[in-house]
C-alpha positions, 0 to 999 in steps of 0.5 A: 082347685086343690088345697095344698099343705106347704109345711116349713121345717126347721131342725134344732140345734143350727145355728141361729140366723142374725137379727139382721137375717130374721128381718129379712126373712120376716119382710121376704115371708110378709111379701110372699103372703101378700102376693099369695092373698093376691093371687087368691091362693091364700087359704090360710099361714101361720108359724109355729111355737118351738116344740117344747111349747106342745102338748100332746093328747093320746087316748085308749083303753077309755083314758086320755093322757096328757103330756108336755112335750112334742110328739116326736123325739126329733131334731126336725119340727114343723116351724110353720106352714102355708095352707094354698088353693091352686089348679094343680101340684105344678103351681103347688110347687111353684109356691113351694119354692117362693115360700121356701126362698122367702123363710129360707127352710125347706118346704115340704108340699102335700095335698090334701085328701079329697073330701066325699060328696055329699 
């Protein structure tokens, strides 16, 4: 089995959805985490805070700087993701297209690097 990233993505400045259509989507999302739990390839999901919620923390020359703000000066985010175990990029895929029909954004797929034997 292989750990796959699905990565939701979201871009500022769109319109926003409906109370209507945002419910929809929650209760789309919800049943797509329960049939992920169900297949066992659920690892782990959560969406994210707007950008301007971030911090980011860069270092050297031996000082850490601290800064509000996303890392990126970008209309595009990651609005949140879906961590999933399964056999092959096929079934990553597969996944990929439920999750992205669910929140209705794309769906960014990328595998994780092996780890080294021990």
């Amino acid at each position: 089995m292989t750990h796959y990233l699905l990565s939701v993505h979201m871009v500022e400045g769109q319109e926003a959805p409906s109370e209507e259509s945002m419910q929809q989507a929650y209760k789309a999302v919800d049943a797509f985490n329960a049939d992920l739990q169900a297949s066992g390839a659920w690892v782990f999901a959560n969406g994210l805070l707007p950008p301007d919620t971030a911090t980011v923390v860069r270092t050297g020359s031996g000082e850490t700087v601290i800064t509000d703000g996303p890392f990126a000066e970008t209309k595009e985010h990651l609005g949140g993701f879906w961590i999933i175990d399964v056999a092959d990029l096929d079934a990553a895929l597969d996944l990929a297209a439920k999750g992205s029909v669910a929140c209705g954004a794309p769906v960014e797929v990328r595998p994780f690097q092996d780890l080294p034997e021990d």
